[in-house]
C-alpha positions in Angstrom: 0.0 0.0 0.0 1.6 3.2 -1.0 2.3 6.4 1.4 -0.7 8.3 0.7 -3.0 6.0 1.2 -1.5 4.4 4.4 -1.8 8.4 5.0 -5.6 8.9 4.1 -6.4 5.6 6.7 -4.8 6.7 9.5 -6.0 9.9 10.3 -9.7 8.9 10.3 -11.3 8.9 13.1 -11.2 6.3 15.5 -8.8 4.4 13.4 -5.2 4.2 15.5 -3.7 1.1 13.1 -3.4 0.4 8.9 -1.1 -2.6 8.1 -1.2 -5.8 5.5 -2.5 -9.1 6.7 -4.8 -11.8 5.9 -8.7 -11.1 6.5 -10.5 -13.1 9.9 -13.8 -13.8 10.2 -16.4 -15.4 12.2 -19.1 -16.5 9.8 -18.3 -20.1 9.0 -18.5 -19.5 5.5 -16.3 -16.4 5.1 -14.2 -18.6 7.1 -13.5 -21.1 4.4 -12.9 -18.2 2.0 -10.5 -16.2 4.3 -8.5 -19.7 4.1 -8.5 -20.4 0.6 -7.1 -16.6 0.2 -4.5 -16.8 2.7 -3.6 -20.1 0.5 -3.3 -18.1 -2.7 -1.1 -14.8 -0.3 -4.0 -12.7 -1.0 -3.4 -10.3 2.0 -5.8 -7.9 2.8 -5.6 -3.8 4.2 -6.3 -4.4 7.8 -7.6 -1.2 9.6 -7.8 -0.8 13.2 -10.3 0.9 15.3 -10.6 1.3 18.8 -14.6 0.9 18.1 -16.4 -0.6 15.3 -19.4 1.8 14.6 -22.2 1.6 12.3 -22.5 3.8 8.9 -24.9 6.2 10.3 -22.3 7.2 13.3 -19.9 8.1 11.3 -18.9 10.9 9.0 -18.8 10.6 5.3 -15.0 11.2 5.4 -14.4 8.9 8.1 -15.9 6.2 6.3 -13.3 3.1 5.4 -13.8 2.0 1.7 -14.4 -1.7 0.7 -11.1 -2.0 -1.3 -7.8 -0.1 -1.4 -5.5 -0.9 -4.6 -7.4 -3.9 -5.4 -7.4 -5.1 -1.6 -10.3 -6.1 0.2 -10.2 -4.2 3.9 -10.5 -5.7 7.1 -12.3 -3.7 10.2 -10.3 -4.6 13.3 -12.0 -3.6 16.5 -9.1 -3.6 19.4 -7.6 -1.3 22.0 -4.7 0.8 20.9 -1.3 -0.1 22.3 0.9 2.0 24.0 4.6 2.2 24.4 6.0 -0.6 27.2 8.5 1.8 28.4 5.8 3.7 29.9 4.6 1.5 32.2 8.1 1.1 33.9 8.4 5.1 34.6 7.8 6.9 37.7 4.1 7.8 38.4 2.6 10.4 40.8 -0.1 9.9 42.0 0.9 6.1 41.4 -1.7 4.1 38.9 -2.8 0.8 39.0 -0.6 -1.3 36.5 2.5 0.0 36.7 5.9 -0.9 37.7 6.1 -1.1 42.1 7.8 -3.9 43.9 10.2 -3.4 47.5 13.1 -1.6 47.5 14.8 -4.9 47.7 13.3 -7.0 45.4 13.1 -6.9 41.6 10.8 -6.2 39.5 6.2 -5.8 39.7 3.3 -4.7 39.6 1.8 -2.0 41.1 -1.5 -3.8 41.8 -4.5 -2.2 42.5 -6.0 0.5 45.4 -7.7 -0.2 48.8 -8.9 1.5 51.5 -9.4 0.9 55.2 -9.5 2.5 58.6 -8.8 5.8 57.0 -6.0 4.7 55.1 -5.0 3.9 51.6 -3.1 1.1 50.7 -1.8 -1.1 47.5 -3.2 -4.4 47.2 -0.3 -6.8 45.9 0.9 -10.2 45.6 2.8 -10.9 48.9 5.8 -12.0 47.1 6.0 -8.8 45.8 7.0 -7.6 48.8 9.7 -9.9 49.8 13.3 -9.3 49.4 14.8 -10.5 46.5 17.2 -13.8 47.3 15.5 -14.5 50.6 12.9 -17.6 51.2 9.8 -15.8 49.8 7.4 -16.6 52.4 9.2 -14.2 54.5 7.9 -10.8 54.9 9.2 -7.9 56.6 6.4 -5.0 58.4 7.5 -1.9 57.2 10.5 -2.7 54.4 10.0 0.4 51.6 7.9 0.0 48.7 9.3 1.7 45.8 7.8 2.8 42.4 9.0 2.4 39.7 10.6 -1.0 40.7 14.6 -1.7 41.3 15.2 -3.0 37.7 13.0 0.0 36.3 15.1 2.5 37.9 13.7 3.2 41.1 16.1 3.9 44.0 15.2 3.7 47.7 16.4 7.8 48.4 13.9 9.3 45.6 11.1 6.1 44.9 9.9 5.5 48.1 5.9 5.4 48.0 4.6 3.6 50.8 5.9 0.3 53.1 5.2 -3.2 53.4 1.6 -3.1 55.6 0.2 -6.8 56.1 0.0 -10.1 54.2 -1.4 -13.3 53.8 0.6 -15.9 55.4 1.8 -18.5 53.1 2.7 -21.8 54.2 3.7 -25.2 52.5 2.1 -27.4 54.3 -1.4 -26.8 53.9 -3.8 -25.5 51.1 -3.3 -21.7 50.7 -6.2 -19.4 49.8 -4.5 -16.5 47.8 -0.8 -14.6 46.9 -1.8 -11.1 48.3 -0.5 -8.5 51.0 -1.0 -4.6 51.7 1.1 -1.9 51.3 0.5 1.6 53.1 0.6 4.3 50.4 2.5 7.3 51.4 2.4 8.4 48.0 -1.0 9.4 46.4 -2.0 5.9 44.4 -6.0 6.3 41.9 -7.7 3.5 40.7 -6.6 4.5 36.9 -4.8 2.5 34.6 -2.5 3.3 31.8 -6.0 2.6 29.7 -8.4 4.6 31.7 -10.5 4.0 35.0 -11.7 1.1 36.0 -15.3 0.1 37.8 -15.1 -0.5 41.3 -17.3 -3.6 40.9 -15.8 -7.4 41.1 -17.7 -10.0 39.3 -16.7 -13.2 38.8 -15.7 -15.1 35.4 -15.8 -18.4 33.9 -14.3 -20.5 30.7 -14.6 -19.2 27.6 -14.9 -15.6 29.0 -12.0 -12.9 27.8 -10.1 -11.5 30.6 -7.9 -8.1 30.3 -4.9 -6.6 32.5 -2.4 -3.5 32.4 1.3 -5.0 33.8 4.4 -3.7 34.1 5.8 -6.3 31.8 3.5 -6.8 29.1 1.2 -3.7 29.4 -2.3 -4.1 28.4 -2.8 -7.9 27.1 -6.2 -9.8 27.0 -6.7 -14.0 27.4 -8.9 -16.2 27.5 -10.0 -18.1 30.6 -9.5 -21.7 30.8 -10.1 -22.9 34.6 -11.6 -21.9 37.6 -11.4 -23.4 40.7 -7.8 -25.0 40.1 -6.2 -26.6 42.7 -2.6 -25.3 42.0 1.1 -26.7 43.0 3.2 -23.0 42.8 7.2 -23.5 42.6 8.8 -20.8 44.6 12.4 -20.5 46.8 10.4 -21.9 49.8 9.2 -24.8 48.0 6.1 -26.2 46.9 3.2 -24.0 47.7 -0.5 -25.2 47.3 -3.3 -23.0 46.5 -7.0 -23.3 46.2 -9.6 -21.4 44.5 -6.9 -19.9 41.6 -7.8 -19.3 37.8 -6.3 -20.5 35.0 -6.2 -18.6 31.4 -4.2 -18.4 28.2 -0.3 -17.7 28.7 -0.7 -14.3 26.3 -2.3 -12.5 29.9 1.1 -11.5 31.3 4.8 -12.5 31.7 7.3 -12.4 34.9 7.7 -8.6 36.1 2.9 -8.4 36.0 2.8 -9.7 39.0 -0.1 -8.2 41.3 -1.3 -6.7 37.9 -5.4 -6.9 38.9 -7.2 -8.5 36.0 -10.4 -6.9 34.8 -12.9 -8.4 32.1 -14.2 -6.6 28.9 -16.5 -4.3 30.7 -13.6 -2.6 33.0 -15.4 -4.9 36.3 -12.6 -6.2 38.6 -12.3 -9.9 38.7 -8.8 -10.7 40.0 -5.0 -10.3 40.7 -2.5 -12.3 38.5 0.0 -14.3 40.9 2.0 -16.6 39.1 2.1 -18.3 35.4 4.5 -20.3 33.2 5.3 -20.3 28.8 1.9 -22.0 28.5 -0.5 -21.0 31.2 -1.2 -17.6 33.6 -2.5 -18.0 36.5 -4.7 -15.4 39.0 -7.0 -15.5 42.5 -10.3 -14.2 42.3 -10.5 -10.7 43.7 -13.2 -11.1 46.3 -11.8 -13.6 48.4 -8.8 -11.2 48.7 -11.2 -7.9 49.6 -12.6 -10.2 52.0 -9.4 -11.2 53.9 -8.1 -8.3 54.6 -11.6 -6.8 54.8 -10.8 -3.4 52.6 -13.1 -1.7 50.0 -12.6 -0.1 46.6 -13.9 3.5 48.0 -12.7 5.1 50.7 -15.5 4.9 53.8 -15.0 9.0 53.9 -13.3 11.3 52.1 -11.6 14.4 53.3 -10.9 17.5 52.3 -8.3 20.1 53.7 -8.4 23.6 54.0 -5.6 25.6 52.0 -2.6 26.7 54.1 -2.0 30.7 54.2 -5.3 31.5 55.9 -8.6 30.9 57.8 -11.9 30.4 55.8 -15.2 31.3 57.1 -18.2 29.0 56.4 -22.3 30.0 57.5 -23.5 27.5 60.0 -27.6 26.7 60.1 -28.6 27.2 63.8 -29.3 24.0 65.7 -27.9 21.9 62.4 -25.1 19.3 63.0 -24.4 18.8 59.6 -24.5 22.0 57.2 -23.8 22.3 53.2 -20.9 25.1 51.9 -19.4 24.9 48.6 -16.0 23.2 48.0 -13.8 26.6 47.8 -15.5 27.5 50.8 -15.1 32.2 51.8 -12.5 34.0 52.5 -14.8 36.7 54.3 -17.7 36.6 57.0 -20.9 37.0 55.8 -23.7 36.3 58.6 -27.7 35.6 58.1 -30.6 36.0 60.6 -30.4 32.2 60.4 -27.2 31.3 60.9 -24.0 31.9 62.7 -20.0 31.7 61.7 -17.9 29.6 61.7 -13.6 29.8 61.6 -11.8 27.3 60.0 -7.9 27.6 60.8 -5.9 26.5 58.3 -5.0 23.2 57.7 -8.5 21.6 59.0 -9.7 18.8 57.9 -13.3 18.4 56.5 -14.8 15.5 56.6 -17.6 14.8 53.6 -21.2 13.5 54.3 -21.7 13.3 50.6 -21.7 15.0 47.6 -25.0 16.9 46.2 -23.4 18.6 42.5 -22.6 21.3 41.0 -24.4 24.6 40.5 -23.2 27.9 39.7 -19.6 27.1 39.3 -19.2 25.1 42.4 -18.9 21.6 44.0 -21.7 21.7 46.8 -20.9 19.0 49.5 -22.3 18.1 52.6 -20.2 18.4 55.7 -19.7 16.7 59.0 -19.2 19.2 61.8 
C-alpha cells in the first residue's frame, strides 16, 4: 500500500492502526474463503479501530472503503497499544498497572487500590514484597515500597511510595487461599490505569470468558479463561506452595515482572489479581476472596478535604444543624444571616464529607460533617 493511502487511513477517526494481513472472520462461510485466500497470499488492508461503529455514526469522510489498490479491507475492532517503556516510569499519583515492587526486590506490579480504617493502601501479591534472594514466604512489616521497581530504575532515596503493611501468610504445608498482601501508600496511588478508570465492581468469570490486565511487563494484554477453581502446586524459593480457588487462562495474559497486575474483564469490572504463570499457562486469584481477607473496600468509607494553608476560611452554619452544606472553595470573608452563625476554620482543617450533592453555579456543593 503506498504512502498516501497508508496516510488517508490513519487519520480517520477512531482508526489508530493500517497494516497488511490476511482477513478473519467469524461466519463459517467467510471462514473457508479467508483460508483459501491466505492459501493463494491474497493479504488484505487491515484497519484498526478502537470501536467498530455503524454507517450512520460516522462521518462521510471517516468512512473506510471496501477496497484499497485492489485489496479487500479488514475492520479490526481492538484497543490501541501504548509504548511498554511507559509502564516502567515513575508515576505520581501512582496508577494501578505499573511498575512497584520493594526496595529490595526486583521487579512488579503496582497492583490495584484499597482503602481501610482511614487509610490507603496497595493491594499486591505478597511475594512482591519480599526481598529478592531470601525464602519468599518471608515478609518484613515496614520494608519500603518503591515505584517504579529496582530493575525500572527506582532507587530507595527518591522512589519511596509507601511500606510493606500486612499479608497473607503462606505456608507449604497446607492449602493456601490467595498470593496477596498490603502496602501503606504514602504516596497518592488512583484507581486509573495506563488505559483509563476502571469500575469499582468485582464480578466473577468463567471458561470461555476474555479476561484483560495493564502490567508492568507486558502492558495491556487480554486472554482467554481456561479454569476456575484450580487446585494449583506453585514453585517458589520456599518450595512447593498449594493453593486453592486460583484461575487458570491463556499464557498471552502476562509474563514475569505483572505480577499483582489486577485483571479486569471486557466491561472494566474487577475480577482478580495475577499471581503466578508459566510459557503455557497464567495464572490469577479471584479478587473477592482477597477484599474479604483483609476486609478493605474499593472507595474510601469518607473522604476528606483540607483547608488551603496561608489563611482561615469562614463558612455560614444553620442554627441548631449538625451537619451544614458550603461549597467546595468555601469564603475567605464573614458573611452572617438572621439564620445562621460563623464559623472559623484555621488553616489546615480537615473536612470530613457526608456526601456529595453537585454542582451549580460554578461550584462543588458537599455536605459536611461538623
Amino acid at each position: 500500500m503506498n504512502k498516501k493511502n497508508r496516510e488517508s487511513i490513519i487519520k480517520k477517526n477512531n482508526v489508530w492502526a493500517v497494516g497488511e494481513g490476511y482477513k478473519k472472520s467469524r461466519n463459517p462461510l467467510k471462514q473457508l474463503k479467508n483460508i483459501i485466500k491466505k492459501a493463494r497470499g491474497e493479504k488484505s488492508v487491515r484497519v484498526y479501530v478502537t470501536k467498530k461503529k455503524k454507517l450512520s455514526e460516522l462521518s462521510k469522510k471517516d468512512l473506510i472503503p471496501k477496497q484499497i489498490e485492489g485489496k479487500e479491507t479488514d475492520v479490526v475492532e481492538a484497543t490501541p497499544i501504548e509504548h511498554l517503556s511507559e509502564y516502567r516510569a515513575k508515576h505520581r499519583p501512582v496508577k494501578t498497572g505499573v511498575s512497584m515492587c520493594s526496595a529490595y526486590g526486583t521487579a512488579c506490579t503496582s497492583g490495584g487500590v484499597v482503602y481501610k480504617d482511614g487509610k490507603t493502601f496497595a493491594l499486591v501479591n505478597n511475594h512482591c514484597q519480599n526481598r529478592f534472594g531470601i525464602s519468599s514466604l518471608i515478609t518484613y512489616k515496614g520494608d519500603p515500597i518503591i515505584q517504579p521497581s529496582l530493575f525500572d530504575g527506582g532507587r530507595l532515596e527518591e522512589s519511596q511510595v509507601g511500606e510493606v503493611y500486612e499479608w497473607y501468610e503462606r505456608d507449604p504445608n497446607k492449602i493456601n487461599e490467595m498470593d496477596a498482601g498490603l502496602n501503606l501508600m504514602h504516596e497518592k496511588m488512583i484507581p486509573t490505569t495506563l488505559g483509563g478508570n476502571y469500575n469499582k465492581k468485582v464480578v466473577e468469570t468463567s471458561p470461555g470468558k476474555t479476561v484483560q490486565k495493564y502490567g508492568r511487563t507486558t502492558g495491556h494484554t487480554t486472554a482467554k479463561v481456561l479454569d476456575t477453581n484450580v487446585y494449583v502446586k506453585v514453585n517458589s524459593e520456599a518450595g512447593v506452595v498449594t493453593y486453592e480457588g486460583a484461575v487458570f487462562t491463556e499464557p498471552k495474559l502476562g509474563a514475569g515482572g505483572d505480577s499483582s497486575s489486577w485483571i479486569f474483564d471486557n466491561d472494566m469490572n474487577i475480577v482478580g489479581q495475577l499471581f503466578a504463570g508459566s510459557d503455557e499457562i497464567m495464572c490469577f486469584q479471584p479478587m473477592q476472596k482477597v477484599l474479604d481477607y483483609f476486609d478493605v473496600s474499593l472507595s474510601p468509607e469518607e473522604e476528606t478535604y483540607y483547608v488551603a494553608a496561608g489563611r482561615d476560611w469562614y463558612i455560614d452554619i444553620p442554627l441548631g444543624k449538625t451537619k451544614t452544606t458550603v461549597n467546595l472553595n468555601l469564603r475567605t470573608e464573614p458573611r452572617v444571616a438572621s439564620n445562621t452563625y460563623v464559623k472559623t476554620l484555621p488553616k489546615g482543617t480537615e473536612i470530613d464529607i457526608i456526601k456529595k450533592l453537585g454542582k451549580s453555579g460554578g461550584y462543588e456543593w458537599l455536605e459536611i460533617k461538623l
